[in-house]
Biopython code that builds the backbone (N, CA, C, O; Angstrom):
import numpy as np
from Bio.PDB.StructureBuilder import StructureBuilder

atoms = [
    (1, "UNK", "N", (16.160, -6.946, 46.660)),
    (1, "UNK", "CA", (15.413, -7.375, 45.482)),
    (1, "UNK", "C", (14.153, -6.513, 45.371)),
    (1, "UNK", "O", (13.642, -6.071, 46.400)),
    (2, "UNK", "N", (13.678, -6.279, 44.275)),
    (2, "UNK", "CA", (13.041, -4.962, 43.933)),
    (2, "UNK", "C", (11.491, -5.625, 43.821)),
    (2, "UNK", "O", (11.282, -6.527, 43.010)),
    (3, "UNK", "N", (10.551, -5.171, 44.593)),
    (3, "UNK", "CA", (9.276, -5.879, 44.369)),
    (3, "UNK", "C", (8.702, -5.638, 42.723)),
    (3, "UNK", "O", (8.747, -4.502, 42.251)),
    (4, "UNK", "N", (8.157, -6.820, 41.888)),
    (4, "UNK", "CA", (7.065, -6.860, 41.051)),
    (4, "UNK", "C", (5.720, -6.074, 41.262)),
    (4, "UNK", "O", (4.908, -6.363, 42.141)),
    (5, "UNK", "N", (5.630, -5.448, 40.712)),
    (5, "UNK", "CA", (4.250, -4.139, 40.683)),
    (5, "UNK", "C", (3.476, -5.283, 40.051)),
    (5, "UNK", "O", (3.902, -6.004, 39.148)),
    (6, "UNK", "N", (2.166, -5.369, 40.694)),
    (6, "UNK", "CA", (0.703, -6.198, 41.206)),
    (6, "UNK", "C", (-0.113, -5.629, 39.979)),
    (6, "UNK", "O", (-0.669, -4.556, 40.215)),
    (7, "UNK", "N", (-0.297, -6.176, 38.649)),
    (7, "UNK", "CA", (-0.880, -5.447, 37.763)),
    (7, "UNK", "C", (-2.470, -6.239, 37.890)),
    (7, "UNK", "O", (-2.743, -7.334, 37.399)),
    (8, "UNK", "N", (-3.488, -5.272, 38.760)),
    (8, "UNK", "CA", (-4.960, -5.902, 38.586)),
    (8, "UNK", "C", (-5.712, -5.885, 37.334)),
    (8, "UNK", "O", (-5.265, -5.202, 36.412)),
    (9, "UNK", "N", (-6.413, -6.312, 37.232)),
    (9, "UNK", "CA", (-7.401, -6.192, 35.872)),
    (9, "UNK", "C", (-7.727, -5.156, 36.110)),
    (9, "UNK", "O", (-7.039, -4.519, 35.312)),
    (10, "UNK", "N", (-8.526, -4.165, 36.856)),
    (10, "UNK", "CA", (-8.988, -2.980, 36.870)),
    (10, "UNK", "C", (-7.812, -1.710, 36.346)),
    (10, "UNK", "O", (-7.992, -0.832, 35.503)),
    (11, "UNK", "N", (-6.768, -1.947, 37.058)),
    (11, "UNK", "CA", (-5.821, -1.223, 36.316)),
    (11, "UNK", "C", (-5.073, -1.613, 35.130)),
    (11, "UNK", "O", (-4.306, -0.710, 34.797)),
    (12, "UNK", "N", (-5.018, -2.682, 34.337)),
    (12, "UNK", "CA", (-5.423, -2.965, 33.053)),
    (12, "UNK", "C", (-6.286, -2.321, 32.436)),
    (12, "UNK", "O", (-5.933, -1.510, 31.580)),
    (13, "UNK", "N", (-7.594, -2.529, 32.723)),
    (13, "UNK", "CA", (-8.420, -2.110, 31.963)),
    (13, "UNK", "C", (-8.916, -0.134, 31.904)),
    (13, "UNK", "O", (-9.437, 0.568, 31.037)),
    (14, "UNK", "N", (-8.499, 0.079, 33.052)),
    (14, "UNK", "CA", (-8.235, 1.860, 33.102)),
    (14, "UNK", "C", (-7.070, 2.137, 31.771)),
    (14, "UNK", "O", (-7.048, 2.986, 30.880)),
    (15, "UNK", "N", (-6.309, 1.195, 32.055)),
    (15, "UNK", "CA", (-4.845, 1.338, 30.842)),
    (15, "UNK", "C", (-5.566, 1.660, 29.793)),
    (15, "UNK", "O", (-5.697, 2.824, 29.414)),
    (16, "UNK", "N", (-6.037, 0.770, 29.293)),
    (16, "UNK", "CA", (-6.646, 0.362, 28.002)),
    (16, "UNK", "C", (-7.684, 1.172, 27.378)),
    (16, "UNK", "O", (-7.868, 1.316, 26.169)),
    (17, "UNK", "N", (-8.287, 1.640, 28.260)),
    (17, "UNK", "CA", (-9.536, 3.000, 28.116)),
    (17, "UNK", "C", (-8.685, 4.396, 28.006)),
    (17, "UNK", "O", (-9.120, 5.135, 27.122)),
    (18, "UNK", "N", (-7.680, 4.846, 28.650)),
    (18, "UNK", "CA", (-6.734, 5.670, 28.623)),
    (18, "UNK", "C", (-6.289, 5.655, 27.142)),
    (18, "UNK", "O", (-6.441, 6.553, 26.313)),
    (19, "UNK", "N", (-5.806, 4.647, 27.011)),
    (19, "UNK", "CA", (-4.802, 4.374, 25.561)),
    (19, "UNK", "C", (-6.246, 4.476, 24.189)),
    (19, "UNK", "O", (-6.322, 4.906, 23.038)),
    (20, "UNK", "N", (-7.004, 3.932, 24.983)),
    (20, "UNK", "CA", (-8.102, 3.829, 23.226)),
    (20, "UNK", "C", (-8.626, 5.943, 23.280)),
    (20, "UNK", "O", (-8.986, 6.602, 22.304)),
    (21, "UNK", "N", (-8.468, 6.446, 24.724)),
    (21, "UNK", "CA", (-9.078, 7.834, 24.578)),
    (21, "UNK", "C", (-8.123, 8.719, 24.171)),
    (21, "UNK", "O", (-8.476, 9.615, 23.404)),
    (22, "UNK", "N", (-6.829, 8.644, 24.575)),
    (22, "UNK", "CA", (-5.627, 9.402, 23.874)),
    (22, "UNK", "C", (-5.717, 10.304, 22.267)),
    (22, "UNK", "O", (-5.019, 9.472, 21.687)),
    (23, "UNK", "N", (-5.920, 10.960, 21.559)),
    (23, "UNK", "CA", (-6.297, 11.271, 20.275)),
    (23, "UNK", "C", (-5.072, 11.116, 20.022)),
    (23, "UNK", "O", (-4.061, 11.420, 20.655)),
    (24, "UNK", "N", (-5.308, 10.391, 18.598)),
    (24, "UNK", "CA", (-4.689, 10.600, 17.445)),
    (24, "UNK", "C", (-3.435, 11.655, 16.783)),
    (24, "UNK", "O", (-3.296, 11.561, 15.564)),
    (25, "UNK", "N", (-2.676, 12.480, 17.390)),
    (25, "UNK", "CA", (-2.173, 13.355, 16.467)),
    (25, "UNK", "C", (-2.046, 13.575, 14.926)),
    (25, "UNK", "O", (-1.507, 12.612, 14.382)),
    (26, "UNK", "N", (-2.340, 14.414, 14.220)),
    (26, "UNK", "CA", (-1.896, 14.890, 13.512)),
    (26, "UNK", "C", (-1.381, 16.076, 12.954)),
    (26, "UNK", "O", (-2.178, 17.009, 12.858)),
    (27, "UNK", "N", (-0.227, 16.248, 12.565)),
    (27, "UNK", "CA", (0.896, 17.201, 12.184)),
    (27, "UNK", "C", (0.493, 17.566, 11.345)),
    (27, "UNK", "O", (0.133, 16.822, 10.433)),
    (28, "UNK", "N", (0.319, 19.653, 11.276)),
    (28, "UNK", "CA", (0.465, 19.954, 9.955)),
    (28, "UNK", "C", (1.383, 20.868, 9.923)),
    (28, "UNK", "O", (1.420, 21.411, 11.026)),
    (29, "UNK", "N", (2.097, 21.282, 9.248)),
    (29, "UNK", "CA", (3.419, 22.069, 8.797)),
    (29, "UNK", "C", (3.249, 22.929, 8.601)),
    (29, "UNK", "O", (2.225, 23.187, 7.969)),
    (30, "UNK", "N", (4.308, 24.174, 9.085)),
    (30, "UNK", "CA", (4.095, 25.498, 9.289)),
    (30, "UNK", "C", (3.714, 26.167, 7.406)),
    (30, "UNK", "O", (3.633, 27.339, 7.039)),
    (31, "UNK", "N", (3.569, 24.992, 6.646)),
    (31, "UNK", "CA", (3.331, 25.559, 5.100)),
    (31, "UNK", "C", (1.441, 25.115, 5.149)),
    (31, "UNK", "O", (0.527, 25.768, 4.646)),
    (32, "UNK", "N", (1.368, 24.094, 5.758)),
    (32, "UNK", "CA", (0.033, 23.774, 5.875)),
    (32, "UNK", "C", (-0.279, 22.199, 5.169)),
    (32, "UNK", "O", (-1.407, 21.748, 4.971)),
    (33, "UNK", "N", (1.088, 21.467, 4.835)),
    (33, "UNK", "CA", (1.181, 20.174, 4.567)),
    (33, "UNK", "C", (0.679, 19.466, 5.897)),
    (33, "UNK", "O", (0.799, 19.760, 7.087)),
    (34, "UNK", "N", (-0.022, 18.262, 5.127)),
    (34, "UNK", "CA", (-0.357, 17.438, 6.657)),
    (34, "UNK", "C", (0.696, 16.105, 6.688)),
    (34, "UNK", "O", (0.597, 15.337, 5.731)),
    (35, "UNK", "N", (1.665, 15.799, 7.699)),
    (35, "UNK", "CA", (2.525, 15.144, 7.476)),
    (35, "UNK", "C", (2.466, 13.582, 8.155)),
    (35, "UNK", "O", (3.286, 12.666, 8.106)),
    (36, "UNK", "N", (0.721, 13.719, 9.011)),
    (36, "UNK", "CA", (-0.004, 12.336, 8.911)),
    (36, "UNK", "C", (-0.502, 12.156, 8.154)),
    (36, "UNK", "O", (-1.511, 11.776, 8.748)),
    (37, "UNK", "N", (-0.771, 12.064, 7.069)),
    (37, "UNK", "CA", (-2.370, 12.298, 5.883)),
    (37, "UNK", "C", (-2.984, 11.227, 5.749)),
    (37, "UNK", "O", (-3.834, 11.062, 4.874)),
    (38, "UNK", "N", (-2.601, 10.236, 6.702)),
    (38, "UNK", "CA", (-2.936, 8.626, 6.670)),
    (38, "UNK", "C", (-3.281, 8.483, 8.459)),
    (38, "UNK", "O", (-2.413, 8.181, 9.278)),
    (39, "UNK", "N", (-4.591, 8.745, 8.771)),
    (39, "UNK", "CA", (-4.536, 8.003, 10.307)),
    (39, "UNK", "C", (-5.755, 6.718, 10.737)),
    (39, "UNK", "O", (-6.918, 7.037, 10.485)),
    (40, "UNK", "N", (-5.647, 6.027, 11.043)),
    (40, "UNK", "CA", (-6.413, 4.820, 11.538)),
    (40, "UNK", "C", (-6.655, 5.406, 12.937)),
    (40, "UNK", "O", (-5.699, 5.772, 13.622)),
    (41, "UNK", "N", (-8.202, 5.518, 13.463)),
    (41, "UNK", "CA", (-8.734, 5.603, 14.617)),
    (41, "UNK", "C", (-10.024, 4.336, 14.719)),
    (41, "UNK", "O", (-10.803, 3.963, 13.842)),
    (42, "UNK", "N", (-9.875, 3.876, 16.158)),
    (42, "UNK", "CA", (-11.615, 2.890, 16.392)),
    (42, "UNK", "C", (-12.454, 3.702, 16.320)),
    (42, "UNK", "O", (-12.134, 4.861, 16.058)),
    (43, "UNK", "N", (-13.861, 3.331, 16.542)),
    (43, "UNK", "CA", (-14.882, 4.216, 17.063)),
    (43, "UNK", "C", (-14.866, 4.497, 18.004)),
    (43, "UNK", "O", (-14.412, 3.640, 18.763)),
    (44, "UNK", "N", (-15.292, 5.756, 18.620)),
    (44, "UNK", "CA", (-15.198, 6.275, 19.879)),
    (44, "UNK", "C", (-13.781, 6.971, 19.959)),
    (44, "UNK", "O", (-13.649, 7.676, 20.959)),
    (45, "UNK", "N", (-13.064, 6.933, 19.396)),
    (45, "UNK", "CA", (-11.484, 7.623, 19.226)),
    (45, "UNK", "C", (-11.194, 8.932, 18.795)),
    (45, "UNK", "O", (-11.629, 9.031, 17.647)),
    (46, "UNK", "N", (-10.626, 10.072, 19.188)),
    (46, "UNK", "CA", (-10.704, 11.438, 18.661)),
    (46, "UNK", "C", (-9.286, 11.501, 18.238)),
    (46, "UNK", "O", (-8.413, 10.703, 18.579)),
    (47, "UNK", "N", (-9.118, 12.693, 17.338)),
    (47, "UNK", "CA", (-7.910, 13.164, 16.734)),
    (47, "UNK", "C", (-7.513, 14.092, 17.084)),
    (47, "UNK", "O", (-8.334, 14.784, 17.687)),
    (48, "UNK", "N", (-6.432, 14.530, 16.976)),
    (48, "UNK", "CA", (-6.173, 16.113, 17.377)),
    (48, "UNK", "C", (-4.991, 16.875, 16.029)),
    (48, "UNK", "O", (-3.956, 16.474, 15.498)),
    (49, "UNK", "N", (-5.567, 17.728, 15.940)),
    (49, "UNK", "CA", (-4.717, 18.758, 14.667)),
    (49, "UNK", "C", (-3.728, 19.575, 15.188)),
    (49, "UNK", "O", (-3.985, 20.560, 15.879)),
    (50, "UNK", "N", (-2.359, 19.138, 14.828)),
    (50, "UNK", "CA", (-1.383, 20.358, 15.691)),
    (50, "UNK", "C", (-0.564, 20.774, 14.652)),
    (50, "UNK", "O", (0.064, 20.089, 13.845)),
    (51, "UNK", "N", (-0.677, 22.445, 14.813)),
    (51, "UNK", "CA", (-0.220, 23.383, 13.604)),
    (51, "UNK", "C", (1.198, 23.249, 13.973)),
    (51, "UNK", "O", (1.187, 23.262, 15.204)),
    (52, "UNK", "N", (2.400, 23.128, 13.573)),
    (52, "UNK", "CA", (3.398, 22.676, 13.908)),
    (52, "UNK", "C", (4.318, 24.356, 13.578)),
    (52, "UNK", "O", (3.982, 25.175, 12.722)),
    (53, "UNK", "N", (5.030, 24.432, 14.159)),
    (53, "UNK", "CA", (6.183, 25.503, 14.179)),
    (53, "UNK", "C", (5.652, 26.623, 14.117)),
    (53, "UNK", "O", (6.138, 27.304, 13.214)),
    (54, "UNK", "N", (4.457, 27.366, 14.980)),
    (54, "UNK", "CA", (3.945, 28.415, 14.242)),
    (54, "UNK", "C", (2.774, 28.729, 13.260)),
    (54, "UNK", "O", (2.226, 29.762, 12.875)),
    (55, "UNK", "N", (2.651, 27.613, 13.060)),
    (55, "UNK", "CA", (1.679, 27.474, 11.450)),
    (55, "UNK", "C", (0.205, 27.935, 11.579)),
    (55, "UNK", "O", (-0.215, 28.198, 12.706)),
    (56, "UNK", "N", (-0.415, 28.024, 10.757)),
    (56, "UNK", "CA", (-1.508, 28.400, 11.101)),
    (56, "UNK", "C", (-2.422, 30.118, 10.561)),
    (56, "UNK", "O", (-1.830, 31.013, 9.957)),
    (57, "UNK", "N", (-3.778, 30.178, 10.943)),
    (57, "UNK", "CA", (-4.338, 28.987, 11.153)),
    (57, "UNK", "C", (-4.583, 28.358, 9.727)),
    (57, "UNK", "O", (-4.304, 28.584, 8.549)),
    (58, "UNK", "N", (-5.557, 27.044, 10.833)),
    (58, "UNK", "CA", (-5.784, 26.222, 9.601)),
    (58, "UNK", "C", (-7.587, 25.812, 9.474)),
    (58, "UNK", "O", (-8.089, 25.416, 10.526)),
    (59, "UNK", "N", (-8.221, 25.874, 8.630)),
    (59, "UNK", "CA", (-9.383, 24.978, 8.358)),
    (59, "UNK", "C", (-9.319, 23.501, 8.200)),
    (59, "UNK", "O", (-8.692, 23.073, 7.231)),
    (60, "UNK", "N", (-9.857, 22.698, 8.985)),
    (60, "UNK", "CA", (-10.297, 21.412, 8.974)),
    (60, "UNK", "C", (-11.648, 21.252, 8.284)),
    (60, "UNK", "O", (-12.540, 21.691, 9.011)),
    (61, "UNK", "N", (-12.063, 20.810, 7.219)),
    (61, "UNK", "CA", (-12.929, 20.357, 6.579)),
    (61, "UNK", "C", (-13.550, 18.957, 6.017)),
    (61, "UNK", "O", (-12.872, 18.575, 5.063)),
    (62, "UNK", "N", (-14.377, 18.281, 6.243)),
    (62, "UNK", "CA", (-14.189, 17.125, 5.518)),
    (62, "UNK", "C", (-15.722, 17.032, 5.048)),
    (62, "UNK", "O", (-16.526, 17.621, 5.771)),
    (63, "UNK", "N", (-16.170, 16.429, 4.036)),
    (63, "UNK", "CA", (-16.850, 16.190, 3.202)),
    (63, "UNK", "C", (-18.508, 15.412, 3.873)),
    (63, "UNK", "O", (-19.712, 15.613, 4.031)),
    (64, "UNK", "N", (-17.485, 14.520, 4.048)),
    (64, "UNK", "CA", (-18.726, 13.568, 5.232)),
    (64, "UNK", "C", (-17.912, 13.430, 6.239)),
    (64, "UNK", "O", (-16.877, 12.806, 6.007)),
    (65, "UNK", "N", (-18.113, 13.913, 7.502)),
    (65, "UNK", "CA", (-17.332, 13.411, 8.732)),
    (65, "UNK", "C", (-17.591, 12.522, 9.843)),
    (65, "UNK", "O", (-18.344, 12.892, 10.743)),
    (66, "UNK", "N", (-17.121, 11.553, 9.863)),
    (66, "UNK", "CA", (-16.994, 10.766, 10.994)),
    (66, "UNK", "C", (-17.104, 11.543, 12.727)),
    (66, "UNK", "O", (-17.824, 11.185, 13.659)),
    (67, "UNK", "N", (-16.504, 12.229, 12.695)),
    (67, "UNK", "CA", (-16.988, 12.903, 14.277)),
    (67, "UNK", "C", (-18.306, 13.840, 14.444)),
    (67, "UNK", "O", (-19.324, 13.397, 13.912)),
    (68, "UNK", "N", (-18.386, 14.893, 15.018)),
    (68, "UNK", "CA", (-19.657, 15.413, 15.600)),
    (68, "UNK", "C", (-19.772, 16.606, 14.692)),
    (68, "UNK", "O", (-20.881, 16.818, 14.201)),
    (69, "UNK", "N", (-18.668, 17.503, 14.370)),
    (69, "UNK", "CA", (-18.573, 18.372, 13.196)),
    (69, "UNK", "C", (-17.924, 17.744, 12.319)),
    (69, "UNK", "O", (-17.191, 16.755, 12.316)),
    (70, "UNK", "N", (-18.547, 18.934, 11.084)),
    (70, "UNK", "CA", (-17.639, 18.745, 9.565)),
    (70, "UNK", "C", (-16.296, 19.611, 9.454)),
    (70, "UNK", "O", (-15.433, 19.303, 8.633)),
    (71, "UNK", "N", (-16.155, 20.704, 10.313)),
    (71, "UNK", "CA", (-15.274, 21.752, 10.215)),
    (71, "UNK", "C", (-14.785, 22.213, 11.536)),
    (71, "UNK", "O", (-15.571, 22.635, 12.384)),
    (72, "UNK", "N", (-13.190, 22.125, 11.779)),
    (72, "UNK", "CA", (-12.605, 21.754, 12.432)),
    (72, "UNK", "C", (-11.801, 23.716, 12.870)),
    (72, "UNK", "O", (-12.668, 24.433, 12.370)),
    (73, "UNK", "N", (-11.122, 24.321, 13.250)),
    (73, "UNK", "CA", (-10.566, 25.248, 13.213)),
    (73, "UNK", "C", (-9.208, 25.303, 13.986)),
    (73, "UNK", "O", (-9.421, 25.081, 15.178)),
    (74, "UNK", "N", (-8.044, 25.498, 13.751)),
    (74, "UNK", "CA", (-6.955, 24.974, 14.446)),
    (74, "UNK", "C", (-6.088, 26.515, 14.598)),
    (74, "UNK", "O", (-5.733, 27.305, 13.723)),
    (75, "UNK", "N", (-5.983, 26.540, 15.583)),
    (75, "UNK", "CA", (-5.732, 28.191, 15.780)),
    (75, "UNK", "C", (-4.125, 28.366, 15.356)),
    (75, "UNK", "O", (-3.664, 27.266, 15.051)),
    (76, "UNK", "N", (-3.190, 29.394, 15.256)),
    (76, "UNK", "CA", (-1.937, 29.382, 14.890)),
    (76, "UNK", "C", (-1.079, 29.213, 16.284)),
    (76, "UNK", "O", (-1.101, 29.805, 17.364)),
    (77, "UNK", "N", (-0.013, 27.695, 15.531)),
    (77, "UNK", "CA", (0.585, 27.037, 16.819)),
    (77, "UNK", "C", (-0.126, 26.478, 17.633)),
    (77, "UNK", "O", (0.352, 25.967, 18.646)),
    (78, "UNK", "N", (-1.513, 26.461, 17.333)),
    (78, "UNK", "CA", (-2.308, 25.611, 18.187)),
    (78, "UNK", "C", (-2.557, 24.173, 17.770)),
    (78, "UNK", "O", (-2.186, 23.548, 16.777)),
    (79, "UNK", "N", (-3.417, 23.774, 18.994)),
    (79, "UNK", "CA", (-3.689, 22.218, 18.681)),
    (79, "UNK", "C", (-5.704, 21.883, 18.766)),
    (79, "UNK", "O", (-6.269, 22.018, 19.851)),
    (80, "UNK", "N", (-6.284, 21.583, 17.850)),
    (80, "UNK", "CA", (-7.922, 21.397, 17.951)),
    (80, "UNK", "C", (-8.077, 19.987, 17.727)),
    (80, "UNK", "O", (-7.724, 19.208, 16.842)),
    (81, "UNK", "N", (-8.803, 19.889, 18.958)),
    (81, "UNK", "CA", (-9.317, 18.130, 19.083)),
    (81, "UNK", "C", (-11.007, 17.599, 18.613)),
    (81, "UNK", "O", (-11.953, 17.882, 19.348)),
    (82, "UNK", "N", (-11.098, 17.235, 18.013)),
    (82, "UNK", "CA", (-12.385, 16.433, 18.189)),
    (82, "UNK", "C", (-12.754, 16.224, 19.620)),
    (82, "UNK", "O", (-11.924, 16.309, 20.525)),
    (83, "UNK", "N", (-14.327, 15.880, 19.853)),
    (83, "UNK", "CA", (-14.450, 15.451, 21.277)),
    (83, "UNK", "C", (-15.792, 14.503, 20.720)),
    (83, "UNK", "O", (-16.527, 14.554, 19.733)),
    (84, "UNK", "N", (-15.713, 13.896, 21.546)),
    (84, "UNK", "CA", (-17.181, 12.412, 21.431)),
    (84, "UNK", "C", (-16.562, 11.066, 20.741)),
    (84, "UNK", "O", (-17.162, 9.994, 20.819)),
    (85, "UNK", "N", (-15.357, 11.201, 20.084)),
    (85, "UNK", "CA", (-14.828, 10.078, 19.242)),
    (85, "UNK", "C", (-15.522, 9.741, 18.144)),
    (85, "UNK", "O", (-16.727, 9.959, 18.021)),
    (86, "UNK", "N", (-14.953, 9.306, 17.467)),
    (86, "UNK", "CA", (-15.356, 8.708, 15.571)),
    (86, "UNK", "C", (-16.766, 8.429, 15.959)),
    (86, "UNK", "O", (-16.910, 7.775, 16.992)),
    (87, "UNK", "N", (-17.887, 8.828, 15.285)),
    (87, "UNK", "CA", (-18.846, 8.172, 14.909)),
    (87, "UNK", "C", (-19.741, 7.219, 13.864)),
    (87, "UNK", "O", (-20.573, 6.312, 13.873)),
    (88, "UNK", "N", (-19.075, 7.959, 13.075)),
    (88, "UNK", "CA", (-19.277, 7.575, 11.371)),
    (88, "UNK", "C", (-18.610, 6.159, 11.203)),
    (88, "UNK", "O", (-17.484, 6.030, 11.684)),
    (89, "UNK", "N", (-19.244, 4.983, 10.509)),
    (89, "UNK", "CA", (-19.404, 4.042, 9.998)),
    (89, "UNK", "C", (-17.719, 3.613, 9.507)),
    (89, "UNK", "O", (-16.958, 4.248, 8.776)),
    (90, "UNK", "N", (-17.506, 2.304, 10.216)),
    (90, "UNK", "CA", (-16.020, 1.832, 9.353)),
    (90, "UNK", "C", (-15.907, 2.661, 7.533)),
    (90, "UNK", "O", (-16.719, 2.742, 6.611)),
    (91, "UNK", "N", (-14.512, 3.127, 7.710)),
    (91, "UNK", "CA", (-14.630, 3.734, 6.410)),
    (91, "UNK", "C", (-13.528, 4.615, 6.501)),
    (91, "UNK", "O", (-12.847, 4.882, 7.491)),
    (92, "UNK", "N", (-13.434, 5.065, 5.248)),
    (92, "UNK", "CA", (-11.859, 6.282, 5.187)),
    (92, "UNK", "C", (-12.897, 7.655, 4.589)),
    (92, "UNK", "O", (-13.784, 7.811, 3.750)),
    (93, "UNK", "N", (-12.228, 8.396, 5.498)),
    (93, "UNK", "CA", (-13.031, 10.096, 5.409)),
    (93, "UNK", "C", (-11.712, 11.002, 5.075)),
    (93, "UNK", "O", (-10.611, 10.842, 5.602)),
    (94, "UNK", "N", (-12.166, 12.338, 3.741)),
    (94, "UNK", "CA", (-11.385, 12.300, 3.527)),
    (94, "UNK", "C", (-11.746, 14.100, 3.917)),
    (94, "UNK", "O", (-12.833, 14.646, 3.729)),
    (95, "UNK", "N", (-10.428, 14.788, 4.522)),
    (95, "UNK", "CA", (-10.749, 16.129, 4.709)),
    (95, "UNK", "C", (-9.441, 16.784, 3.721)),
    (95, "UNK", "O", (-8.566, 16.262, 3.030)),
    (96, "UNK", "N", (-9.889, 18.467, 4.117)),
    (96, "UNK", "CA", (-8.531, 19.368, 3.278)),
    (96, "UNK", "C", (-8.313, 20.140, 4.434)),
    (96, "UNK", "O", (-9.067, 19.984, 5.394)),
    (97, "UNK", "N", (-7.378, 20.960, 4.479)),
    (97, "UNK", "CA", (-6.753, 21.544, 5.127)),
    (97, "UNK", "C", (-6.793, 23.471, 4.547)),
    (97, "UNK", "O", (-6.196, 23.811, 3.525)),
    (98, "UNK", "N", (-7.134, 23.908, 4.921)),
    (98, "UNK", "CA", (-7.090, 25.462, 4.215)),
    (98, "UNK", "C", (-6.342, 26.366, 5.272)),
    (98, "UNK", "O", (-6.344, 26.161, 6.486)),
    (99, "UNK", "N", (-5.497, 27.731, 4.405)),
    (99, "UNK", "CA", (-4.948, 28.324, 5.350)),
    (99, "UNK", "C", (-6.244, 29.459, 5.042)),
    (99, "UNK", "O", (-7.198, 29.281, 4.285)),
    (100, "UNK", "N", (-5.883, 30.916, 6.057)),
    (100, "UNK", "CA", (-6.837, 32.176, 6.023)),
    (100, "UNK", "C", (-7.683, 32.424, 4.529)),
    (100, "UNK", "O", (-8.883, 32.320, 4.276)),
    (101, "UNK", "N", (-6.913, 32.668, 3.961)),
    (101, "UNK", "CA", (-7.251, 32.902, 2.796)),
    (101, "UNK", "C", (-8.183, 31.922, 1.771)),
    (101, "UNK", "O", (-8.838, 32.244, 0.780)),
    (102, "UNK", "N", (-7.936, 30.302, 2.545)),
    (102, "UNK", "CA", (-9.223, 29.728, 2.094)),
    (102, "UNK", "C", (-8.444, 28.517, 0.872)),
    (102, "UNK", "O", (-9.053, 27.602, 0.316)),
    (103, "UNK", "N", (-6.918, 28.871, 0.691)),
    (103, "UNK", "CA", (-6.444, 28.136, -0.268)),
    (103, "UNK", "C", (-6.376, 27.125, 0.289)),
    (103, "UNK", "O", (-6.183, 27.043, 1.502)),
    (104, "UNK", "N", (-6.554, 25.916, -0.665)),
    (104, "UNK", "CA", (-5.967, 24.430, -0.249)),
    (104, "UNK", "C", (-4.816, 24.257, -0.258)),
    (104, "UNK", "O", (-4.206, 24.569, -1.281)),
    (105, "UNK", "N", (-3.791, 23.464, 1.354)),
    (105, "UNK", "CA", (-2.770, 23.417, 1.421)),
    (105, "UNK", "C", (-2.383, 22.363, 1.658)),
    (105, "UNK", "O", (-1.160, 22.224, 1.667)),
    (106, "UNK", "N", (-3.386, 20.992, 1.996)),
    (106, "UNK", "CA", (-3.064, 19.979, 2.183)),
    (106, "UNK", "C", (-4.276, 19.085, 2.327)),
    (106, "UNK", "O", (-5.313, 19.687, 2.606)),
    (107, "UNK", "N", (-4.350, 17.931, 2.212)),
    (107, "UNK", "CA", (-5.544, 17.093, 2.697)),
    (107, "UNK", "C", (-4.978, 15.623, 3.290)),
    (107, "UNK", "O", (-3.860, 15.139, 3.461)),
    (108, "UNK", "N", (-6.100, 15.264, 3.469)),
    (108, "UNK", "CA", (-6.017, 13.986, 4.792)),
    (108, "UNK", "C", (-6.835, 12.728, 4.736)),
    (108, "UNK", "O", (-7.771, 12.718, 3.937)),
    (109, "UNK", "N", (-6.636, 11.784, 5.392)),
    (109, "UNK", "CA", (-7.627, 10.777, 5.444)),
    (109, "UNK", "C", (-7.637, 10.476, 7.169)),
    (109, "UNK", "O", (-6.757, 10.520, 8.029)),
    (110, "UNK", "N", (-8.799, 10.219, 7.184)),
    (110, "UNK", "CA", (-8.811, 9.260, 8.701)),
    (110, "UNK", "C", (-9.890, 8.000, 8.289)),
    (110, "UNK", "O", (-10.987, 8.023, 7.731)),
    (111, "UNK", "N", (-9.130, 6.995, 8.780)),
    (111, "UNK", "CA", (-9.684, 5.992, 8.661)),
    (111, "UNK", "C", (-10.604, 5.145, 9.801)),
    (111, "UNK", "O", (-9.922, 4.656, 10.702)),
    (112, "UNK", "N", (-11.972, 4.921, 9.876)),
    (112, "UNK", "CA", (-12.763, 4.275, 10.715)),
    (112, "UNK", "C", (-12.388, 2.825, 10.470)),
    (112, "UNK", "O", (-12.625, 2.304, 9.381)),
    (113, "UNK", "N", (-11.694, 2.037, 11.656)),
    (113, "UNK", "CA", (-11.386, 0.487, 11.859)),
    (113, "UNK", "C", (-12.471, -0.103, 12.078)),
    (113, "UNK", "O", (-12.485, -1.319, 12.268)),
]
sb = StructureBuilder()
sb.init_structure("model")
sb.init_model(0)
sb.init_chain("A")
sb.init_seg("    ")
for serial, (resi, resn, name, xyz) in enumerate(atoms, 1):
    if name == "N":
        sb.init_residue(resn, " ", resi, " ")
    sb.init_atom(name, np.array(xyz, "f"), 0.0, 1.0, " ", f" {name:<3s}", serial, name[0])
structure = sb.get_structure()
């Protein structure tokens, strides 16, 4: 008979800090569509931008931003994270997405819970 694993509160609560620090993904498409364009994060929560198949690069921009910058840079096939987690006030922030050339190829929301 197979022993029950001893779940303490401390390792609960490591869980739980793990899971709230994890970022967010979001997908953007090797055209520069964002194929989260809808994400819910808490405060203190980061996102991460991943150029999908190649894509890239991309500009992250947003207007008023909830994290520590306004402008984000996501290298080609790469992935760029926020770091410090959401700061900005419950609320939906809304960014665009630009390829080299500066055209708009997609935009986004992240939402402060």
């Amino acid at each position: 008979m197979a022993k029950k694993a001893k779940v303490t509160k401390a390792k609960a609560t490591k869980a739980k800090v793990m899971k709230l620090t994890a970022p967010v993904p979001i997908r953007i498409s090797a055209a520069g569509v964002v194929l989260d364009p809808v994400v819910k994060v808490k405060t203190g929560q980061d996102v991460a931008w991943i150029a999908q198949d190649g894509g890239g690069p991309w500009t992250i921009t947003f207007d008023t931003s909830p994290f520590s910058q306004s402008v984000y840079l996501v290298p080609r096939g790469g992935i760029v994270r926020t770091t410090g987690g959401a700061i900005g006030p419950a609320g939906t922030y809304r960014y665009t997405v630009r390829d080299e050339t500066g055209k708009i190829t997609g935009q986004g929301e992240v939402v402060i819970e």
